[in-house]
N, C-alpha and C positions, 0 to 999 in steps of 0.2 A: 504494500500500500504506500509506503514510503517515497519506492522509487517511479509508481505512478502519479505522486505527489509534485516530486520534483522535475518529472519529464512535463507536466504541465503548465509549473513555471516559471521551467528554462523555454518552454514553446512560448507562453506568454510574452516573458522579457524578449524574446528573438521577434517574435510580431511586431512589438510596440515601438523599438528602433530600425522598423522597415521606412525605409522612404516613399517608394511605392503609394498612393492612397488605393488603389482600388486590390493590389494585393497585400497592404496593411487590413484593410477593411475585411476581406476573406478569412484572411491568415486569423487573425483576432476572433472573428463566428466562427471558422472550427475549432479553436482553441475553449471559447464561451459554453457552447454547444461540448466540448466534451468533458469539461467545467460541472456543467448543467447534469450530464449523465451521473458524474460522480457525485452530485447532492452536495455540491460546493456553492451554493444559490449564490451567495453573496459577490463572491469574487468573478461569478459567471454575471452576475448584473452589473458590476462594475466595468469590467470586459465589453459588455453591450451598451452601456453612454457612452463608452471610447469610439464604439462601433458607430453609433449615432451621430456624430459627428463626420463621420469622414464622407456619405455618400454625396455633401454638398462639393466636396473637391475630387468627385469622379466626374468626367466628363462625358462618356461613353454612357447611353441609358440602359443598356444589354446589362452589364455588371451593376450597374446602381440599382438597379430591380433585381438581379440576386443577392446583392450582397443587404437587400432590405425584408426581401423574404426568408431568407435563412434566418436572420435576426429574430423576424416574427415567428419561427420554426423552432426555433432553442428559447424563447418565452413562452412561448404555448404550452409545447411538448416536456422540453425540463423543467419550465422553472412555474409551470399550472400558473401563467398572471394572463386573465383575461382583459385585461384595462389595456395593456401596450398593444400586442396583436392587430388590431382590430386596424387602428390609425396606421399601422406599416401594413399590416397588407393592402389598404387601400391608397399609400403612398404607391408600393410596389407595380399595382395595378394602373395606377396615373402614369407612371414612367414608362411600364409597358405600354400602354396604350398610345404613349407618345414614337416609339420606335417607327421610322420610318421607312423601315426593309421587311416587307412582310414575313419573310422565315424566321426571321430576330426578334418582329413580336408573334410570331404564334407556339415559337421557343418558349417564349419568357410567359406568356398565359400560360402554358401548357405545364410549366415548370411550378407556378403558384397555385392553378389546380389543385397538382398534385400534393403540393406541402401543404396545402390546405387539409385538404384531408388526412392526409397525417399526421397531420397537428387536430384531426379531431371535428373537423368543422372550419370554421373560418370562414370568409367571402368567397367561398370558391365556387359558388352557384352562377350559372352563366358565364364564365371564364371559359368555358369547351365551347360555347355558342361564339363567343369573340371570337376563337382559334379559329374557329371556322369559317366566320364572316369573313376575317382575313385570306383565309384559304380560298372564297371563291375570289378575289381580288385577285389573284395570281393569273398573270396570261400564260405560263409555259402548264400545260396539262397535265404533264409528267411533273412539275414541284405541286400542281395543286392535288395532286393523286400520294404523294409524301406527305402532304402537309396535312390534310384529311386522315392517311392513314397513321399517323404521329400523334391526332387527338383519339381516333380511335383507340389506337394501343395503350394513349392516358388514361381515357375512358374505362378498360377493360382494366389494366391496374388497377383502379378507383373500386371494381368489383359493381359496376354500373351498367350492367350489362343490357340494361331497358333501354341506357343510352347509346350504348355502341351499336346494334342492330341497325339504326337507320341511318347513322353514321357508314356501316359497311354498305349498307346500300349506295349510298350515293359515292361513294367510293367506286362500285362498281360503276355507276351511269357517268363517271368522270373516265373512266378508263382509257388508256391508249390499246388499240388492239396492235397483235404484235404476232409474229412467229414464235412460238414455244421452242427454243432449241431442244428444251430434255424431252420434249415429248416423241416418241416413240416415231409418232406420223408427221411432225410437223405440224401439228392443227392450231390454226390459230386458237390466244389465249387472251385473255386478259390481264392486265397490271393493274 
């Protein structure tokens, strides 16, 4: 116990003198986050106002929305506070929603989904509807057929399986048709 004491830290102290903001900000929530597992509440909540801070000097929206959902993932999950939660992941979701490369936000929705519900709940109701709003915005067929099947696959994690059905439908009516190499005959297949 000891020496998992101090491997925690010495990780701390090596985050905190990172110059980095946006891998100080990561480095520091897996540090808080394994903080949080060990039932070290306090030094894991200190670890996460440090964390608070830094997503104003990430410039990138891709990492500022994870490095704000993981945040709300290690208060939820380790440290049971329902009060924080709630205001980061609807941070998270503002900065996702601002991403203006459709795979990078239907990533980062797709990503808060699922911490959502690993953390038990949280806003993550309508976030696979975003993903996918986004997804019909895609003109290349073939990324809008990934990007569908990417909430899909969130979905079926999620154990939602009411919701992935129509999800794999229209997965199929997005389809490119194509040559099956493995198939035996060659028969056309679908992607």
């Amino acid at each position: 116990m000891l020496a998992m004491e101090q491997s925690l830290n010495s990780a701390a102290d090596a985050a905190k003198r990172m110059d980095d903001a946006k891998g100080k900000a990561l480095a520091l929530n897996r540090v808080a986050e394994a903080l949080g597992r060990a039932e070290r509440a306090a030094e894991s909540r200190s670890l996460l106002r440090e964390v608070s801070r830094r997503p104003t000097r990430i410039s990138e929206p891709r990492p500022k929305s994870r490095v704000l959902t993981r945040m709300a993932y290690t208060y939820g999950k380790h440290l049971n506070s329902r009060t924080s939660p709630p205001v980061t992941w609807k941070n998270s979701e503002e900065i996702a929603d601002g991403i203006s490369r459709p795979e990078g936000k239907i990533d980062a929705l797709l990503e808060i989904a699922f911490t959502c519900h690993e953390c038990d709940g949280g806003p993550g109701e309508g976030l696979s509807d975003k993903s996918l709003a986004a997804a019909r915005g895609l003109e290349d067929s073939r990324k809008r057929a990934d990007a569908v099947a990417s909430s899909a696959a969130t979905l079926s994690k999620m154990n939602k399986a009411d919701e992935t059905r129509p999800r794999s439908r229209k997965l199929k009516s997005w389809s490119v048709r194509f040559r099956d190499p493995m198939s035996p005959r060659g028969t056309p297949g679908c992607i």
